[in-house]
Backbone as JSON Lines, residues from 0, in Angstrom:
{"i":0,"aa":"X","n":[88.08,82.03,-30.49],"ca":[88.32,80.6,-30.28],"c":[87.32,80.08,-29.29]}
{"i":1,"aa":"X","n":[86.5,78.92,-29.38],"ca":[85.82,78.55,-28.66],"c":[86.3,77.17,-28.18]}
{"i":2,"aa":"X","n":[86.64,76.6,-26.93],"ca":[87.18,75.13,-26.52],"c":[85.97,74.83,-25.49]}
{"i":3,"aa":"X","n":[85.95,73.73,-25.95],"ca":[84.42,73.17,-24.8],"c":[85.38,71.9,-24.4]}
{"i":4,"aa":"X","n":[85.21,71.3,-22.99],"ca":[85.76,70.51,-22.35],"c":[84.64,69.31,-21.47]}
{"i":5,"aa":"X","n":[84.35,68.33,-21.8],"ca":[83.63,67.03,-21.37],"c":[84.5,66.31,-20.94]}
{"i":6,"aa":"X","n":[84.15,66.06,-19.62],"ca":[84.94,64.89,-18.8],"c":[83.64,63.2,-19.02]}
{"i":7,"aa":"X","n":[83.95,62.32,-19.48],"ca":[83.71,60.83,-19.04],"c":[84.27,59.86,-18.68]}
{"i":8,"aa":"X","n":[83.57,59.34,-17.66],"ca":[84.12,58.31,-17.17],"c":[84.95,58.65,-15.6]}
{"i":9,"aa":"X","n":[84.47,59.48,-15.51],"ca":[84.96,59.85,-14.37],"c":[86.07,61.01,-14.3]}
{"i":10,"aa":"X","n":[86.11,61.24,-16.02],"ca":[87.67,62.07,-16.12],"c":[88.37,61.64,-16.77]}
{"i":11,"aa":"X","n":[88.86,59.92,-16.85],"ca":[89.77,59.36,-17.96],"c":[89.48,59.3,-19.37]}
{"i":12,"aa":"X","n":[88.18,59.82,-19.72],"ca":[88.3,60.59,-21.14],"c":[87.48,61.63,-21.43]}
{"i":13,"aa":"X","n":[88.4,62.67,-21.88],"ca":[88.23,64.21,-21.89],"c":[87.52,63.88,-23.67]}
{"i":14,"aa":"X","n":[86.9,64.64,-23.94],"ca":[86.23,64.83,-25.0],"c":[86.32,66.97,-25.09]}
{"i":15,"aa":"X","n":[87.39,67.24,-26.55],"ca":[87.87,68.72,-26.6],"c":[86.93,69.2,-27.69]}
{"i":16,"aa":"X","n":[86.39,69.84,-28.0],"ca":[85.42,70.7,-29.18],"c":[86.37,71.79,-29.47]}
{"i":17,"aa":"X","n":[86.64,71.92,-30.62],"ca":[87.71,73.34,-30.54],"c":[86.93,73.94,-32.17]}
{"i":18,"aa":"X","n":[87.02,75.52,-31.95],"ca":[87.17,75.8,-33.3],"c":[87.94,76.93,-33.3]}
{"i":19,"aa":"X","n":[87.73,77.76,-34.54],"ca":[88.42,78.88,-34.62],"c":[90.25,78.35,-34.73]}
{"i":20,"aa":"X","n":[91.09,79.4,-33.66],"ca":[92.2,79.11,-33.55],"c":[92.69,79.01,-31.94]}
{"i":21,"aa":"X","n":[93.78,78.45,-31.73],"ca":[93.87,78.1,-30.37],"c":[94.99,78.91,-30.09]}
{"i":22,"aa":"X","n":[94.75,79.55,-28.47],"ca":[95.26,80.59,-27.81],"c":[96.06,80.11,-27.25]}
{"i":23,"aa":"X","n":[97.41,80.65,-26.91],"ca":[97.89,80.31,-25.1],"c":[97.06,80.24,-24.29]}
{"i":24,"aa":"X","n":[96.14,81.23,-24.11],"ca":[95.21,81.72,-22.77],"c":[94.37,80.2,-23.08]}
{"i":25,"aa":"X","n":[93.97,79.37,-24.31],"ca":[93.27,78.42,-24.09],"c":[94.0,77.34,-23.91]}
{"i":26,"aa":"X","n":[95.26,77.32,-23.36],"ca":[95.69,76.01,-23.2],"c":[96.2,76.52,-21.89]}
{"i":27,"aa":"X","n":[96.3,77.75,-21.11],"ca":[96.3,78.02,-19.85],"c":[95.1,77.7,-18.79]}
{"i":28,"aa":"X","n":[94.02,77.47,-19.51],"ca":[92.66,76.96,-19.55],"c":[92.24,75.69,-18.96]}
{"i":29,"aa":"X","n":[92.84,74.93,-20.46],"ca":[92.28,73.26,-20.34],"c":[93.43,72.26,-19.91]}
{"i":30,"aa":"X","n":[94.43,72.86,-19.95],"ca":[96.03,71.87,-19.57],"c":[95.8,71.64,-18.12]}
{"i":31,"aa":"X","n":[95.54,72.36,-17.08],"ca":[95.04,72.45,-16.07],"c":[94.5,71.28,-15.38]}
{"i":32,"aa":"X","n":[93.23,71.28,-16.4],"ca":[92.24,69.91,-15.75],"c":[92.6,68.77,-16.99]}
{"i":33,"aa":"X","n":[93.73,68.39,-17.61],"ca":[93.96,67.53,-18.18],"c":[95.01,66.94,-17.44]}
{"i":34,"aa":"X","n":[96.19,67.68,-16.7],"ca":[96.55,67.2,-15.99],"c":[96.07,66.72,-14.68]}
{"i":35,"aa":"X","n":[94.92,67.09,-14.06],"ca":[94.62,66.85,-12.95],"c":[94.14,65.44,-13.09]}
{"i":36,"aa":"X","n":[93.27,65.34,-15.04],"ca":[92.88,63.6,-14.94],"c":[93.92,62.65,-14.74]}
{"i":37,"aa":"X","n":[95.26,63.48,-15.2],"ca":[96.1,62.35,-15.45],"c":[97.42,62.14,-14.41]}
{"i":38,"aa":"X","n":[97.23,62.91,-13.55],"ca":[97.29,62.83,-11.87],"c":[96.29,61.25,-11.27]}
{"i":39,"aa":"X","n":[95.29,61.63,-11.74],"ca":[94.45,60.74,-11.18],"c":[94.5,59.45,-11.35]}
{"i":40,"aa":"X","n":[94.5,59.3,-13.04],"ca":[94.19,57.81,-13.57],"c":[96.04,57.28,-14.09]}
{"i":41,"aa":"X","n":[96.5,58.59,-14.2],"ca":[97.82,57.45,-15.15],"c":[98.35,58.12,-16.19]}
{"i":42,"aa":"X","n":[97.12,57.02,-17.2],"ca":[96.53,57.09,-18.45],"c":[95.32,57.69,-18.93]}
{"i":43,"aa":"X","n":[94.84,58.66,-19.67],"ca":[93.44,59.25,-19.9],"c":[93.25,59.03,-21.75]}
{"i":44,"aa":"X","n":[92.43,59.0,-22.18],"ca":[92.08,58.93,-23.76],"c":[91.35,60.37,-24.1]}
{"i":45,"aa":"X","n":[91.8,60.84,-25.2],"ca":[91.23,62.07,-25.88],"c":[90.17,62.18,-26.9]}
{"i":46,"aa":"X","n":[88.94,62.47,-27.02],"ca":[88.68,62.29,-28.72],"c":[88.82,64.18,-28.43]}
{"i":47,"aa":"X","n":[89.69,64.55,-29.77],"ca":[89.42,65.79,-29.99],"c":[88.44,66.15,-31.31]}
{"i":48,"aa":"X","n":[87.54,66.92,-31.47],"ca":[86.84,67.5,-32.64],"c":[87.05,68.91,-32.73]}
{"i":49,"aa":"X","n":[87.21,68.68,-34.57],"ca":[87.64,70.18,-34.39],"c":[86.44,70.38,-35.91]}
{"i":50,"aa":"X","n":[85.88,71.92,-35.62],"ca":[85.02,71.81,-36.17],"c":[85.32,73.45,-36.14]}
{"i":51,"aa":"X","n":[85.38,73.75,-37.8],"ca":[86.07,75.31,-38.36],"c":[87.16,75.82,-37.7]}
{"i":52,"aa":"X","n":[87.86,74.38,-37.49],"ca":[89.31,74.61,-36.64],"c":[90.35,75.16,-37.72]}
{"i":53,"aa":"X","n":[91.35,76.72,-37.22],"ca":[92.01,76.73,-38.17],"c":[93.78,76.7,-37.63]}
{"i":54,"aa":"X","n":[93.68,75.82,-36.67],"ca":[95.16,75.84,-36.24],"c":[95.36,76.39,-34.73]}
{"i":55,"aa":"X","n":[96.6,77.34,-34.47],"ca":[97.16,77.48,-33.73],"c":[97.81,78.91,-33.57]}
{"i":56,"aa":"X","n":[98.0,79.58,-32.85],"ca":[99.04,80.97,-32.37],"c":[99.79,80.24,-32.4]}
{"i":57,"aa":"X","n":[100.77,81.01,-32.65],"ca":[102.94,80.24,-32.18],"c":[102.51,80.22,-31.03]}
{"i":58,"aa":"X","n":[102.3,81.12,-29.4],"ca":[102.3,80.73,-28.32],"c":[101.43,79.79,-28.21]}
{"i":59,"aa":"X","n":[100.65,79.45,-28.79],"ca":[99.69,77.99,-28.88],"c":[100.6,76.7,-28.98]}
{"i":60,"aa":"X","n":[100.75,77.08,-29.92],"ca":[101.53,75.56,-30.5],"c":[103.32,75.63,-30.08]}
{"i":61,"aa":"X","n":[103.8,76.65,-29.27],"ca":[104.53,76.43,-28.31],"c":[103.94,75.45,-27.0]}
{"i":62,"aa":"X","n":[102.47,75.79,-26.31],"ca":[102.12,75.39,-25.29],"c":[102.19,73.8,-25.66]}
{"i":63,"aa":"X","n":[101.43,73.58,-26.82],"ca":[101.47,72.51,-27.34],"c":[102.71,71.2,-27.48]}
{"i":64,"aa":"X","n":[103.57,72.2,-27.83],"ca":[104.29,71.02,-28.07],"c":[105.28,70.62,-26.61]}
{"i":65,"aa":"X","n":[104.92,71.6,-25.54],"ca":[105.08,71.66,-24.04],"c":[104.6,70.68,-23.48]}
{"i":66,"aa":"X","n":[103.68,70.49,-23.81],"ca":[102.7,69.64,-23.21],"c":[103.15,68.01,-24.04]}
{"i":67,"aa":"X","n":[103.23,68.79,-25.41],"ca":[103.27,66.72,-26.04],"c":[104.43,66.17,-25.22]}
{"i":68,"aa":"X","n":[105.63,67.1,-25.16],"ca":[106.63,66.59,-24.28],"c":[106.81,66.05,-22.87]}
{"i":69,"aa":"X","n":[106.22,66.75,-22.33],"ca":[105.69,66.19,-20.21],"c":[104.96,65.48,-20.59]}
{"i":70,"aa":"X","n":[103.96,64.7,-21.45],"ca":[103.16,63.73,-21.53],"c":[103.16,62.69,-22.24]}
{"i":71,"aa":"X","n":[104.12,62.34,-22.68],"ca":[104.46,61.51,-24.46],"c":[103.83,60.52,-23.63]}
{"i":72,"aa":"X","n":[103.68,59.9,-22.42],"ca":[103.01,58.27,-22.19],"c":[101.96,58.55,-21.63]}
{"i":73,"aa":"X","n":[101.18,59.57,-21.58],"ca":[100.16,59.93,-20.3],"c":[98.69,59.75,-21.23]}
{"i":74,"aa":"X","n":[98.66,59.51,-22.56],"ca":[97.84,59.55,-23.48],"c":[97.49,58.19,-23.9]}
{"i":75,"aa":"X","n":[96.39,57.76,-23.54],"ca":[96.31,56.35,-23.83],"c":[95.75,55.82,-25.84]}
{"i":76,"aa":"X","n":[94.89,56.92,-25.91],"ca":[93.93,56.72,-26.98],"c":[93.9,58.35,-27.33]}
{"i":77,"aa":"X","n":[94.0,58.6,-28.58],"ca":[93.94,59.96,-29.18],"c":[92.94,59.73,-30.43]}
{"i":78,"aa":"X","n":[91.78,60.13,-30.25],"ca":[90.88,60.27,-31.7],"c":[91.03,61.44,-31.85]}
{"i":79,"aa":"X","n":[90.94,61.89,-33.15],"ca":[90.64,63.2,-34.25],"c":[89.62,63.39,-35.11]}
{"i":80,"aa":"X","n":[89.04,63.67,-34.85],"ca":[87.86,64.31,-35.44],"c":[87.74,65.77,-36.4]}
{"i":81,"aa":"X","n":[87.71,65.29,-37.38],"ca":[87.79,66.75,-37.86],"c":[87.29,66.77,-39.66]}
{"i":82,"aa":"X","n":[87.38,67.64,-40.43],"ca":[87.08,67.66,-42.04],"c":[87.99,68.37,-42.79]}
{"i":83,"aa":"X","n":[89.19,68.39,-42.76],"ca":[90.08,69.39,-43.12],"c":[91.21,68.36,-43.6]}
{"i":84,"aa":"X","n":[91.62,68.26,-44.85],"ca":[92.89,67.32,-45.54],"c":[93.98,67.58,-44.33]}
{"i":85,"aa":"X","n":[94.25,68.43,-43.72],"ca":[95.81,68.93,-42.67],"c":[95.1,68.24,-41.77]}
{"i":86,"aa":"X","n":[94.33,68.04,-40.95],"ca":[93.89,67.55,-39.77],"c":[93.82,66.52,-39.68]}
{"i":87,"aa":"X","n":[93.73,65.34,-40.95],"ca":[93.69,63.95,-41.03],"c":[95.36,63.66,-41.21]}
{"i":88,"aa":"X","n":[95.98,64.74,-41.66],"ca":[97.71,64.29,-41.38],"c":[98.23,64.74,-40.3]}
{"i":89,"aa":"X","n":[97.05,65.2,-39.14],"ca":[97.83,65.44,-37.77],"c":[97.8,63.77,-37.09]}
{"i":90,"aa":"X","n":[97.03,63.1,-37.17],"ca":[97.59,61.9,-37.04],"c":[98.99,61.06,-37.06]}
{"i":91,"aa":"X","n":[99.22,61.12,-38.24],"ca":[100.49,60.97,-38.67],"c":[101.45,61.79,-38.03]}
{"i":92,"aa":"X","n":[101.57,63.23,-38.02],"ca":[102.47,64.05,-37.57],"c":[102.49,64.28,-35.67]}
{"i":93,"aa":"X","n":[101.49,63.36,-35.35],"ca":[102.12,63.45,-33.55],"c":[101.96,62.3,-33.35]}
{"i":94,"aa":"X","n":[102.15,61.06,-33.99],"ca":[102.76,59.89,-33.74],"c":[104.61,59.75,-33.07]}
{"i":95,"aa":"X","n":[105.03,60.53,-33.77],"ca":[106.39,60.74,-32.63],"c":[106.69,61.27,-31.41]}
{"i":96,"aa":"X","n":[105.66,61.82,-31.27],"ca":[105.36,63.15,-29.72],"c":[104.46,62.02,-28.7]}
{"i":97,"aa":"X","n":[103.86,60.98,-28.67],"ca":[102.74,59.87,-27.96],"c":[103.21,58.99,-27.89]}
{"i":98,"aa":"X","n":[102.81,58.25,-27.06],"ca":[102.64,57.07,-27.11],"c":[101.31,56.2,-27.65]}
{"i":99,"aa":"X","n":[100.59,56.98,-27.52],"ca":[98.76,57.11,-27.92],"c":[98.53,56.24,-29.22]}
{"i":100,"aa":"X","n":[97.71,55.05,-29.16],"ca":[97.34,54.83,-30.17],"c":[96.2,56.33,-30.82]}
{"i":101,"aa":"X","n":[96.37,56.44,-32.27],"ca":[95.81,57.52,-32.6],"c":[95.22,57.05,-33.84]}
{"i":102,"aa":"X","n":[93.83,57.51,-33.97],"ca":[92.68,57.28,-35.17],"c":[92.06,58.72,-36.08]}
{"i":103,"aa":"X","n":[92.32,58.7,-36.77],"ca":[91.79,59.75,-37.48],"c":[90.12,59.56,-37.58]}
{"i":104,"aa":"X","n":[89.2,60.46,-37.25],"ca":[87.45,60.6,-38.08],"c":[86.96,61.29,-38.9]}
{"i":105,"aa":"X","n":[86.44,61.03,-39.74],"ca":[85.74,62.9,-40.36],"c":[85.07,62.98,-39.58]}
{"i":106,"aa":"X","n":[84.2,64.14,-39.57],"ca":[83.18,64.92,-38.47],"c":[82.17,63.77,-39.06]}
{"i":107,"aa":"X","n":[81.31,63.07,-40.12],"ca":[80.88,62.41,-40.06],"c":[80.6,61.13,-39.53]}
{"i":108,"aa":"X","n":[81.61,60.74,-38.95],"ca":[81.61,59.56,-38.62],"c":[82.29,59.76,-36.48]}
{"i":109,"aa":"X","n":[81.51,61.22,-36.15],"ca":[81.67,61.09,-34.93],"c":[81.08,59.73,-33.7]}
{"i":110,"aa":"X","n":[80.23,59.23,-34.18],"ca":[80.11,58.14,-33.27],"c":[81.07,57.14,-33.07]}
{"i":111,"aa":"X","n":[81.78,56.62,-34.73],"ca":[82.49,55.34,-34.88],"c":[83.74,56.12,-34.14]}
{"i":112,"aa":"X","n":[83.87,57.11,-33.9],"ca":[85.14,57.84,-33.54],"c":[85.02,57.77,-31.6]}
{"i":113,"aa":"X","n":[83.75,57.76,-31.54],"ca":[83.47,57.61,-29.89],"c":[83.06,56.3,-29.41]}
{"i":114,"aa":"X","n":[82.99,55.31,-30.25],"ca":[82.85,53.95,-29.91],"c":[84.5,53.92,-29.58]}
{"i":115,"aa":"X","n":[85.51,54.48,-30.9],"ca":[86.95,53.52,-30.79],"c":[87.53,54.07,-29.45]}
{"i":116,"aa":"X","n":[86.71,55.09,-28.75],"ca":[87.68,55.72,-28.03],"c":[87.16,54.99,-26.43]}
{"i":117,"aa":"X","n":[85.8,54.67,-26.42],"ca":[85.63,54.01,-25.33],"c":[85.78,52.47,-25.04]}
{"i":118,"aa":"X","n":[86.17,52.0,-26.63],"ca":[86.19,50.54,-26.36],"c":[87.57,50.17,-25.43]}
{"i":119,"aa":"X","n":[86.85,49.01,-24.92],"ca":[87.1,48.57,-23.67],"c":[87.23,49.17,-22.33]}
{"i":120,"aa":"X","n":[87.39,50.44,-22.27],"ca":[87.23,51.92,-21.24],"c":[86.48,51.22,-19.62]}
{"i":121,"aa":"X","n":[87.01,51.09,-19.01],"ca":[86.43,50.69,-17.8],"c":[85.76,51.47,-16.61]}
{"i":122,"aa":"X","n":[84.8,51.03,-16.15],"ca":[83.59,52.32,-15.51],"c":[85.02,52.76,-14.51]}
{"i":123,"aa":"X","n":[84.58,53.77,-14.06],"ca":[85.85,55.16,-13.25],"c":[85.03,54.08,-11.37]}
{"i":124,"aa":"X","n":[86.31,53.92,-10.79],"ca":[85.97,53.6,-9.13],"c":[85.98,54.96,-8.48]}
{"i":125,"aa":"X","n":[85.19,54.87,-7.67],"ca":[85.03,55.9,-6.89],"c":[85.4,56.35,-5.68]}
């Protein structure tokens, strides 16, 4: 499993690269400094891309759904990025777990997917 983690904006939006499959040990990882943005700001926005993403461990998607729960309002903006028919209905399927407005992308159209996620996004105070 490989997870790459980009902070912009100061932190209020994390940008996730994931492929393979996702570990406990990788959400012991990145939950960490996702909460620390959202300590900070409130509210933080996600674009996740997943690219030869094939899911989840049960202790994964235990951590997961740990997390959708302590955070259902802490998510301002959720993009998805991805090329996989299941990944464009994860949209749909964690609309009850957010509050997050949430956009589906194909991997093609990663820019229009990083415009929706910064529009209106205000520079980070220091």
């Amino acid at each position: 499993m490989a997870v790459e983690i980009q902070k912009e904006s100061g932190g209020k939006l994390m940008t996730v690269r994931v492929s393979g499959k996702l570990t406990k040990e990788d959400y012991d990882r990145f939950v960490p400094e996702i909460e620390q943005a959202i300590e900070r700001f409130g509210k933080i926005r996600f674009l996740l891309e997943m690219r030869d993403f094939h899911g989840w461990q049960a202790a994964a998607l235990w951590e997961d759904i740990k997390f959708d729960a302590k955070h259902f309002a802490d998510i301002e903006r959720l993009a998805l990025v991805g090329d996989k028919k299941w990944e464009k209905g994860m949209g749909t399927f964690c609309e009850p777990f957010t509050t997050a407005k949430i956009k589906y992308f194909d991997l093609t159209q990663v820019e229009q997917a990083r415009e929706w996620i910064t529009a209106g996004l205000e520079a980070p105070v220091s």
